[in-house]
N, C-alpha and C positions, 0 to 999 in steps of 0.2 A: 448548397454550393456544389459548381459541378467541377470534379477532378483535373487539374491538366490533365493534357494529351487524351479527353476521352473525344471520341470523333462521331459529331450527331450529323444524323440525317445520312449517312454514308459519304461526307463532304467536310466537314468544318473541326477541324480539332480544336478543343480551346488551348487557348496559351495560358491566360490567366484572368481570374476575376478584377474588373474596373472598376467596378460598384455595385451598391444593392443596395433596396428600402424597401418598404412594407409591399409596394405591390408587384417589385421583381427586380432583375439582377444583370446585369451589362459584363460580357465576357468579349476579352480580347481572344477572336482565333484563328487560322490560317484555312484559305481556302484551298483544300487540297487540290481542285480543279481548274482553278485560275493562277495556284500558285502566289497568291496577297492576301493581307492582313484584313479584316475586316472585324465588325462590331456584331455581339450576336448578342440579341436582349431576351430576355426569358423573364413570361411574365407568371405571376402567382394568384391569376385568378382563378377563384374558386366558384363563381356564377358562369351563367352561362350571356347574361350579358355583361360581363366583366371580359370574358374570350370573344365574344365579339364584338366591344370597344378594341380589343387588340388588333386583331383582323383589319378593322376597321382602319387603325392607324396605318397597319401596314400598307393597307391599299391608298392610302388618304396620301402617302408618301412616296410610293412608286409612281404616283402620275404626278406627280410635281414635279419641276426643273427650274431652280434658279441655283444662281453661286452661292448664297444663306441656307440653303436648304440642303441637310442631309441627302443622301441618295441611297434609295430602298433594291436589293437587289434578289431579294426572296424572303418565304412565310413559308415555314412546316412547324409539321408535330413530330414531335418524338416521344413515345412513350406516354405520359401522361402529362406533358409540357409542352408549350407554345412558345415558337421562338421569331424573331423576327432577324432578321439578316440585312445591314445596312453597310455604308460606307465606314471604315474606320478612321475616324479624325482625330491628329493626335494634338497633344499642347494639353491646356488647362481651362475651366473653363471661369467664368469671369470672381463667381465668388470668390474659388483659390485664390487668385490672382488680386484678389483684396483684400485678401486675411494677410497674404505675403508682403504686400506693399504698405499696410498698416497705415494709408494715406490716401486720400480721393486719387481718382484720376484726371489727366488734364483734360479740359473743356475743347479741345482743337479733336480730341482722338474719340470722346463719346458721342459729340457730334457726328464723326463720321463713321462711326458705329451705328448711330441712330439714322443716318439720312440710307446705308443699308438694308438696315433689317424694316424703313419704312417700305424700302422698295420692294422688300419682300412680300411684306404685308400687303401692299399693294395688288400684288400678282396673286396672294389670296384670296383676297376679298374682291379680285375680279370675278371670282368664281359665281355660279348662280345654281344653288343659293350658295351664299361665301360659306367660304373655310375660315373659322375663328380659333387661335392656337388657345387660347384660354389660360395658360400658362406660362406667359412671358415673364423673365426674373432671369437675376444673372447665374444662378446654377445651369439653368438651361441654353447658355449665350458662352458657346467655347471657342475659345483663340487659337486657331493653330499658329506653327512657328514663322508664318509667312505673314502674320498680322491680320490673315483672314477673319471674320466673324460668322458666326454658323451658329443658328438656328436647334435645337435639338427640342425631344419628347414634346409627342405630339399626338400624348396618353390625351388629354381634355379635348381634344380638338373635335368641332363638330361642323359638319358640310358633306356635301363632295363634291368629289375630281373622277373629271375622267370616266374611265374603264370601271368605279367600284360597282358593287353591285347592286338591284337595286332593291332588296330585302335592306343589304345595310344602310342605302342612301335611302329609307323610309327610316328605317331606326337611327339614324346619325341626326332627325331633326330632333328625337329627345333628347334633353340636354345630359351629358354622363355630368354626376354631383361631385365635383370634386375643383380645390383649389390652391390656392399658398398665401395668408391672408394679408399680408404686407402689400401683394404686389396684386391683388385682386379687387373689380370695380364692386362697388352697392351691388347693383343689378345680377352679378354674378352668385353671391352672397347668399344674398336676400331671395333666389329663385325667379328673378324676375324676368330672366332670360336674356342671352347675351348679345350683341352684334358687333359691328367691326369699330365700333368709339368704344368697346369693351377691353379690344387689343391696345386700345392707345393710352388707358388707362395705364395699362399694365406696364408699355413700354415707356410710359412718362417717367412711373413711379419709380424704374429699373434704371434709368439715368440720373434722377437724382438720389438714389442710393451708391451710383457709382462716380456722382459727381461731389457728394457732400462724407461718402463714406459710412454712411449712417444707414440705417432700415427705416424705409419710411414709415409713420403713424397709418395703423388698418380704419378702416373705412368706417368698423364698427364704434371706435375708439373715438374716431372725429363726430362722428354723428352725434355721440352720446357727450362729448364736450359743445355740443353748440346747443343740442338741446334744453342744457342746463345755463345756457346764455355766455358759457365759455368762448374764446377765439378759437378759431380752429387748429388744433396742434402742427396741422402742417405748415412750414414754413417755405416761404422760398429759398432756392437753392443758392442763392446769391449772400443768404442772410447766414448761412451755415459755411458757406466760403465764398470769402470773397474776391477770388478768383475768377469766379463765374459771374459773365457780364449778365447785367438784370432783365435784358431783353429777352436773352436765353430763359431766364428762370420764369418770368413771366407764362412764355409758351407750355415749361410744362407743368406750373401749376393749372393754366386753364385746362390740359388735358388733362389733370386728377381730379377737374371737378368731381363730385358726387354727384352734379346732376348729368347725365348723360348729353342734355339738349345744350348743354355751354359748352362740350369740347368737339376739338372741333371735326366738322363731320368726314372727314377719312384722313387716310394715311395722306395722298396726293397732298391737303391742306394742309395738313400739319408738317408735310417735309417742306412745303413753301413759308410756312410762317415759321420754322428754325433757321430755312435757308434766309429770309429776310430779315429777322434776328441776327445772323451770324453777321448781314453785308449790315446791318443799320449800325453794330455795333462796331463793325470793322471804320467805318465811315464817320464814326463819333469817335471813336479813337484816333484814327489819322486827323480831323479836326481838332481834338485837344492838343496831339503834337502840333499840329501847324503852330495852334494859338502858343502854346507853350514856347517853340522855336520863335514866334514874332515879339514874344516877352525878352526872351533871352539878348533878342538882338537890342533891341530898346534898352535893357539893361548894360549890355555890353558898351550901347555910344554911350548913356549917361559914365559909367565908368572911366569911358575913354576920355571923355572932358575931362574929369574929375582928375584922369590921371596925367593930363597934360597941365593943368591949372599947380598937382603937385612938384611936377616937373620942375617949370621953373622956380615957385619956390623953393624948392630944392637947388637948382643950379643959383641963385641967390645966395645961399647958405654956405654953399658951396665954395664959391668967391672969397666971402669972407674968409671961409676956415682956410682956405689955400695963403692967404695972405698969412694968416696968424701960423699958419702952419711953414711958412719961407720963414719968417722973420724965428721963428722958434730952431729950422733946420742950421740959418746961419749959426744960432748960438749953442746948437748940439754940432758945428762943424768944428768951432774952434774948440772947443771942449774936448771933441774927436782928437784934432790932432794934437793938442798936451798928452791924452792921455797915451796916442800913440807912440808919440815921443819916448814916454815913460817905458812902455811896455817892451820898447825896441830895447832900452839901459837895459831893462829887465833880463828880455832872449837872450842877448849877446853875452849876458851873467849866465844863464844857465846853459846856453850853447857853450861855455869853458868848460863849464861840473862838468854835461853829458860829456865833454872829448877826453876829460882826464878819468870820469867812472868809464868808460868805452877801452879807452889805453891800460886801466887797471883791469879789467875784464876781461881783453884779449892776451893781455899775460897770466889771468889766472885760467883761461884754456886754455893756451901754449902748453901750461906746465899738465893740465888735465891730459890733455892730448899724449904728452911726452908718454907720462903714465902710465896710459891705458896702452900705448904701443909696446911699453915693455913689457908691460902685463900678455899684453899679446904676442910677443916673442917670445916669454916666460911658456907663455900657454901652447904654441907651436913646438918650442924644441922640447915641452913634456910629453906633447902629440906623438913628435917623430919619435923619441925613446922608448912610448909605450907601443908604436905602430914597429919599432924596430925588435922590439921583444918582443910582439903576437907572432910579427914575421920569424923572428928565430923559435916561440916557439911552435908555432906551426912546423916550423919546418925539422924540427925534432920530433917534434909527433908524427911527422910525414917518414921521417928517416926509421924513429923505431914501428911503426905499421909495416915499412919495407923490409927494417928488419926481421921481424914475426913474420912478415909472410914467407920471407926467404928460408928464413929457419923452420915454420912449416911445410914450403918446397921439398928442405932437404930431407926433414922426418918422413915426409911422405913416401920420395925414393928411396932415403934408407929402409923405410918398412916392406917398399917393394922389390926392392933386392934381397931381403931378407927372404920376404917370402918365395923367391923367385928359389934361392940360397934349399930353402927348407925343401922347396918342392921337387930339386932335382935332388937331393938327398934322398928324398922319398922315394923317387922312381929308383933310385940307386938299391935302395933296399928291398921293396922288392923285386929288379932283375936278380940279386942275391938270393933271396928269398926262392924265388921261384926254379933259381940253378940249381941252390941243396936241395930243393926237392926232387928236381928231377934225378939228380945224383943219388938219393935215396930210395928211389923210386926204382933205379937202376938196378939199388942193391938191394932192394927186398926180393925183385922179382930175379936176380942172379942166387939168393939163399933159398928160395924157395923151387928153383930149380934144380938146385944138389938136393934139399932134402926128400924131392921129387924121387931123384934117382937115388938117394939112401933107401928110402923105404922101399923102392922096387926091389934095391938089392936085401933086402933085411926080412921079406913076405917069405921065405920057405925057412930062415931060420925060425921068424914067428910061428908059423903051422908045426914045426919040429917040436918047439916048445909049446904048446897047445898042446900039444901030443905024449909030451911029457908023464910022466906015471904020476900019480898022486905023491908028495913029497916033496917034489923037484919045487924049485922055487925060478916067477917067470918075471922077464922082466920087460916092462912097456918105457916106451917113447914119449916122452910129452913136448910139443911143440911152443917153444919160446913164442913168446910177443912179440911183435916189432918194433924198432926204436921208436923212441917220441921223435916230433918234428918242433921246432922252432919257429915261431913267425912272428913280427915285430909289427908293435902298436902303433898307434897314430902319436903317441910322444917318445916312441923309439926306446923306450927304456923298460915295459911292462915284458917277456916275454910272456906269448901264451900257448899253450899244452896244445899238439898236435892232436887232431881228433884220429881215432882207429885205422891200421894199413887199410880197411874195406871202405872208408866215405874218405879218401884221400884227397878224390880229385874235387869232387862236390864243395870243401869245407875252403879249397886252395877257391875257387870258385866264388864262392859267398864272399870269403876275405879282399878278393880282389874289386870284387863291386863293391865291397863299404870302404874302400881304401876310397876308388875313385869317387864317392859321393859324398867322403870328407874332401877332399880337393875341392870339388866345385864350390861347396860350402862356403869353407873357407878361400876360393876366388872370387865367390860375389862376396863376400861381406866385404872384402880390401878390397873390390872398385868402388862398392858404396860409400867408405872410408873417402876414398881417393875424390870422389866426384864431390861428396862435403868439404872435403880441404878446398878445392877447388872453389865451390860456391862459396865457402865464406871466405877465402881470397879474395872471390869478387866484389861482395859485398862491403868488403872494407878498405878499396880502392874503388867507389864508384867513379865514372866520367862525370865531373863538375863542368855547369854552365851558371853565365849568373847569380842569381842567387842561390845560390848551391842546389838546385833540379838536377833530378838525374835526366839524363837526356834519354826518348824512349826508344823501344827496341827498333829496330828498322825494316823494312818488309824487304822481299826479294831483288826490289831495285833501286835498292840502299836510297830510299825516301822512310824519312819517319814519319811511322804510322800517326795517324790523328788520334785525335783522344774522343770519345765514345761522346755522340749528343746527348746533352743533360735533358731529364726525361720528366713530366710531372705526371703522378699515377693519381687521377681522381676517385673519390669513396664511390662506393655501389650504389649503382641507379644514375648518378651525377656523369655530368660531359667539364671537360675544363676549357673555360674560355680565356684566350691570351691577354687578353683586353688590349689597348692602346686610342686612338685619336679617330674620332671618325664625325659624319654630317650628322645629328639630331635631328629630327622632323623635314616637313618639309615645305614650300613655298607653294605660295597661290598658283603658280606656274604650271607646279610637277601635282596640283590636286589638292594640297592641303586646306583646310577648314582654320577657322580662328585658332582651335586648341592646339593643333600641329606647326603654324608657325609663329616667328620664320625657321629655316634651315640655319641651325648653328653648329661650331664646331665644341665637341665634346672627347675630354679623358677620361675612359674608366679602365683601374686597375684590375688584375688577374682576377677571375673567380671560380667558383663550380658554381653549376645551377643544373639541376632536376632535370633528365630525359625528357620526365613524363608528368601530365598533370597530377596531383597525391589522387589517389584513388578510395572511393569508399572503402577499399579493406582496409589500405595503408592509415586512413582515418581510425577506422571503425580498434584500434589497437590504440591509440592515444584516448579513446573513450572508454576503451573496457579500465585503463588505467587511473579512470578519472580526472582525466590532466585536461580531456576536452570535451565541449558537450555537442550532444547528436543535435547534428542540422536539423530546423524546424520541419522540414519536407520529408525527412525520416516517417514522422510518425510517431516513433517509437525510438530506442535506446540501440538499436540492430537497420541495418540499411533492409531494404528489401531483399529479399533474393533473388539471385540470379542477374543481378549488376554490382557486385563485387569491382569488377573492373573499371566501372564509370569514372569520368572525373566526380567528385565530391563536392555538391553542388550546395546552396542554402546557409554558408558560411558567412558571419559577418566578418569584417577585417580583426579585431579582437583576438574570434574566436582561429583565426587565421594563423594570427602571429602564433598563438598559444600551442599551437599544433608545431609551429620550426620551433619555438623553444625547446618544445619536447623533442622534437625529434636532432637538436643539436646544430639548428640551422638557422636562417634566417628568412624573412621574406626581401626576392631583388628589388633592389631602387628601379625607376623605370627608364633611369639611363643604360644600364647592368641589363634590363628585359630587351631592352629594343638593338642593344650592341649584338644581343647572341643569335636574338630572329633575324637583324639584316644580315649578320655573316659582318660582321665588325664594318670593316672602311670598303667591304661592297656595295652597301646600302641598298642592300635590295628592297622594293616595294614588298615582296612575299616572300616566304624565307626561301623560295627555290629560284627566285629569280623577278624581273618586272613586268612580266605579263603572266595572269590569272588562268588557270590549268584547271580542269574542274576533274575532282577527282581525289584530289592533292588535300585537299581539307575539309571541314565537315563545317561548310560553309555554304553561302549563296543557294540553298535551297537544294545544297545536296542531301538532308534528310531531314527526315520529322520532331529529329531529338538530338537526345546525349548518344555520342557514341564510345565504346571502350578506347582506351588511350591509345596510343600508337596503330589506329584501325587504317590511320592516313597514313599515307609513305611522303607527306610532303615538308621533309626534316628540312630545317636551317643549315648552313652549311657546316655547324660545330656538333652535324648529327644530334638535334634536340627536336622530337614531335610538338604536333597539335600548339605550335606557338600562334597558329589565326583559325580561328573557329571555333566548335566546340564547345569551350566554356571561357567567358569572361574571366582574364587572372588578377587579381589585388598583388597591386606593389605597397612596398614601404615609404611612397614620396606622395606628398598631400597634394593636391592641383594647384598648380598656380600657374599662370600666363608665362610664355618663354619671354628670354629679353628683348625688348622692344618689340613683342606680341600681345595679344587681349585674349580676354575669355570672353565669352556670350554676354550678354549684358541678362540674359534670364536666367541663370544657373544656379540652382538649388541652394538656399543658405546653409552653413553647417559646417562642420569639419569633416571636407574631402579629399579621398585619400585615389589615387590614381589606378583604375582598372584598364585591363591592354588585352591586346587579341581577338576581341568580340565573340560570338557565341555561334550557333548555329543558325539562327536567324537572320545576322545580318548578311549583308550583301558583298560583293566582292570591294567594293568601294570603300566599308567598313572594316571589314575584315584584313587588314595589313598590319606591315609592321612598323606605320608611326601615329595608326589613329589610336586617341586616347581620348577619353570621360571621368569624372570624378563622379564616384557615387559617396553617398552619407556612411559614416564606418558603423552607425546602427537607425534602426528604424525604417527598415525600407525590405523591399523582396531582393533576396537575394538568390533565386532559384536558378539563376543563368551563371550564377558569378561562385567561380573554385580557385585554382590560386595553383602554384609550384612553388619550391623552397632555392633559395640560394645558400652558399657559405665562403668564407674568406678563405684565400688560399696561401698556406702557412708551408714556405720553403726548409725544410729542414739543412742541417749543416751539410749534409750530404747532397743536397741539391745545390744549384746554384742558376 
């Protein structure tokens, strides 16, 4: 098997394996140079006339041209492999398409399957010498979606065309050994060598397989029942359904003779003898009708006598019973009126009851009435009593709040008269303070001026006595201290001890800065005082409106400020979508396809949903936790390296879900998907707007692959990436037709679940944001197809 995205020949990437059998393998892949999808077949021969049967094909099919017929667009080697390069035709080819439908097909549509691919055959076997496909069967016979029928493998096929070559148009007259034994003549079999009543074998036996449902009996099987004097096991098509008108079935059992020389001799003959089969039978059946419609009428006049013949005996009968039936009314008339009589004494009895229970009645709700009015004057003036006490006492709670605050008021100025009171005290005491000082200062420096001039005058009696004789006794000076000084505390009552007459001024200095930096102190702590009284003043007279709101503060030109927009903050990586009403899909008009319409109006509530599509790493963390298992395209347990970033591809829907569970999320509905890519009630065609920008998404043959999430700038307008292209996303809603819409009338059985956005592949037409597909939620490839998380959005009390 050859890898996606490996690119042979320097041209052809594959996308992905179609099929394979024993002698090779059919790869879907893109042609880098033409830019389309094309069919690339690789065969597994191991001879060397096995590779050139291939060749052979390939040129046997490049010179052909009909509508049935493949179309061959190149032949190389690569490596040690042979590859053939054809048209790629998409749909199913006939087998599928009969294992699915589990029922023949109808006789109107194989027909015209068959009177194609004779015409094909025709243009074959014009060849000289013909071209014999050897191979005709409904695996080989694929439908596209336009009801086309096409021809494929045209491995057996021997002749040639055209341009082949003529080494291989000498070798294409040996016959290559090979067949499918169901759908294959005697003569092919048996070696006996093929020609163009060999193709009609095959294509006889191929419609009544798709006519009866059934695999017809092999040639060998029937051979060896007659030779044993059995019937032949094949049966006509008619006799296995009886559907199938017998003229039809006749033709193509003569074409499965076993003997070669009873069918008939070409394709031209045989598309006349089903075409004259189809009118003989068309023309035997409008004759049954006729006859049948000339029955009905014959039967219709017999009837219609029959029904006029009951007629009158009916109106006979009829007579009578009218008469029996007068004579019977007169004596139910008089009967009538006694009993009316009666019934009238009766009413006019019970019309008294009813006006005396009515007049008992309205007096006993008179008195009800009375009652309940009292009751409800009782219940009013206990209203007003109780409304007249809230109001008083309201209005004593209003009187002592006024009170408190008033009385707060005045503590407040009494405190601040106090302190006013303290602080001119204060300054009182130090201008005192600061007088005796200088007063003192006055007279240290007046005493220390006399003892100045004491000692000058006392210096020659001291030398006198210095001088003195040993004996004498001398007498010194010793100079007093100066007075202490007094200075007052910050509670005026501590004195404290003057420091030494030598730091006088310094100490006066210091005291007068801690005085004034008790002051300040103690002036902010009494405004702050003050501005609290103040605020819970305020607070406990707020301005009432209504329901008791405080009314808010008001801006510079006395308008009240608004109140702040309410705000919703989505988790990490998520966008929040507003949700609200907007178009669904859309109509044949604006482009839509069956799935898409019609245009309906749809509500979806708030949500988050994913930026970006979950990316291999963001996966590769719910695996290492065991919570999810690695995508088959992994390989392995670990994504590759070096695309981390990728969306995360090969996920079935399952394993999808499993991944939001884990991660606390969900997968969007694809109402929820397609709200956030159109940008809600803009309904964009593409999430940037209605016409296709290339560049903008990893779309329409903008690259060869996956690209890392957000590589496009071409966000939805709620800023969310990669909503078209890229990777196919799985929603959480199963397919089903919009209302008074259809699906496909061919769409996969199964439980499908709705993928959106398309992938890299598709085209700009595919690629929007209302085309939708349902794929199977397991058993199918899912290497295009990743997904994003959604989650419900939960308002807290604080939001609103």
């Amino acid at each position: 098997m050859i890898p996606p995205n490996t690119t042979l020949h320097n041209r052809y990437r594959i996308i992905q394996q179609l099929g394979a059998g024993g002698m090779g393998a059919v790869y879907q892949a893109m042609d880098e140079t033409l830019s389309c999808v094309v069919a690339v077949k690789e065969t597994f021969a191991k001879t060397e006339d096995e590779r050139r049967a291939f060749k052979r094909e390939a040129e046997l099919l490049a010179n052909l041209t009909h509508p049935a017929l493949p179309r061959v667009t190149d032949h190389f080697t690569h490596g040690s492999g042979q590859f053939l390069v054809m048209q790629f035709i998409p749909g199913n080819d006939l087998a599928e398409l009969l294992t699915l439908r589990e029922r023949p097909f109808a006789t109107d549509k194989v027909l015209e399957w068959a009177d194609t691919l004779l015409d094909a055959l025709e243009e074959l076997h014009s060849y000289r010498p013909p071209i014999i496909h050897r191979d005709i069967k409904p695996s080989n016979l694929k439908l596209t979606p336009k009801g086309k029928i096409i021809l494929l493998d045209f491995g057996l096929a021997k002749g040639t065309a055209g341009q082949m070559s003529t080494v291989d148009a000498d070798s294409s007259l040996k016959s290559m050994y090979g067949y499918t034994r169901n759908y294959a003549p005697l003569e092919q079999i048996t070696g006996a060598g093929t020609d163009p009543r060999s193709d009609l074998y095959s294509l006889a036996a191929t419609a009544w397989s798709l006519l009866t449902g059934e695999l017809p009996p092999d040639v060998l099987t029937r051979v060896a029942e007659r030779e044993e004097g059995n019937p032949d096991p094949l049966r006509p098509a008619h006799e296995k359904n009886a559907d199938v008108p017998q003229a039809i079935a006749d033709v193509l059992h003569q074409a499965m003779s076993l003997n070669r020389n009873q069918r008939p001799a070409s394709a031209v003959e045989m598309r006349k003898l089903l075409r004259e089969a189809s009118r003989t039978q068309a023309e035997a059946e409008e004759d049954r009708r006729r006859r049948a419609l000339e029955e009905a009428a014959r039967r219709l006049a017999e009837e219609e006598t029959l029904r006029k013949r009951e007629d009158e005996e009916t109106a006979r009968r009829n007579a009578e019973m009218r008469q029996r039936r007068e004579a019977l009314e007169r004596q139910r008339a008089e009967e009538e009126e006694e009993r009316q009589q009666a019934e009238a004494a009766q009413r006019a009895a019970e019309e008294q009851r009813r006006k005396e229970e009515a007049q008992a009645q309205a007096e006993a709700e008179a008195r009800k009435r009375a009652e309940e009015a009292a009751r409800e004057l009782a219940a009013e003036q206990e209203a007003k009593r109780r409304a007249e006490e809230e109001r008083a006492r309201a209005a004593e709670e209003a009187r002592q709040e006024a009170e408190e605050r008033r009385l707060a008021a005045e503590e407040a100025e009494r405190r601040q008269a106090e302190e006013e009171r303290r602080r001119a005290e204060h300054q009182r005491l130090m201008r005192e303070a600061e007088e005796a000082e200088r007063k003192r200062a006055a007279e240290r420096e007046e005493k220390e001026r006399a003892a100045a001039a004491q000692k000058t005058a006392a210096a020659p009696t001291q030398r006198a006595q210095e001088s003195t004789p040993s004996g004498s006794v001398a007498v010194k000076t010793i100079k007093a201290p100066p007075p202490e000084r007094v200075v007052m505390s910050d509670n005026e009552a501590t004195p404290l001890v003057a420091a030494p007459a030598g730091r006088n001024k310094r100490a006066m200095l210091i005291g007068v800065i801690a005085l004034v930096a008790v002051a300040v102190v103690v002036a902010v702590i009494l405004m702050r005082r003050g501005e609290s009284n103040r605020n819970q003043s305020s607070n406990d007279n707020p301005t009432q409106t209504g329901q008791g709101a405080v009314v808010p503060l008001s801006n510079s030109n006395g308008i009240a400020a608004p109140s702040p927009a309410p705000s919703v903050t989505p988790p990490t990586g998520m966008a929040y979508v507003p949700g609200g009403e907007f178009n669904m899909g859309r109509d044949e008009k604006d482009g839509g396809d069956e799935y898409e319409r019609p245009a309906h109006k749809v509500t979806v509530n708030p949500f988050y949903i994913d930026l970006y599509e979950v990316t291999r790493e963001d996966y590769q963390k719910c695996v290492d936790e065991k919570k999810c298992q690695p995508p088959s395209v992994w390989g392995s347990n670990k994504f590759p390296d070096g695309t981390a970033k990728l969306p995360v591809t090969g996920v079935t829907w399952d394993e999808a879900n499993a991944y939001a569970s884990w991660a606390g999320k969900r997968l969007p509905t694809e109402e929820e998907w397609e709200f956030a890519a159109r940008g809600g009630n803009k309904e964009f065609r593409y999430p940037w707007g209605n016409e296709w920008k290339d560049g903008l998404a990893n779309a329409n043959s903008a690259s060869n692959g996956l690209a890392e999430v957000g590589s496009y700038k071409g966000v939805s307008p709620f800023g969310i990436f990669d909503m078209v292209g890229n990777a196919w996303e799985w929603t959480g809603s199963k397919l089903t037709a919009y209302k008074k819409g259809q699906l496909l009338p061919n769409k996969p059985p199964g439980d499908l679940r709705v993928i959106r956005g398309g992938s890299y592949i598709e085209d700009k037409d595919e690629a929007t944001t209302t085309y939708r597909r349902g794929y199977p939620v397991s058993g199918a490839k899912y290497d295009k197809t990743g997904f994003r998380c959604a989650k419900d959005v939960t308002i807290s009390s604080g939001q609103k």
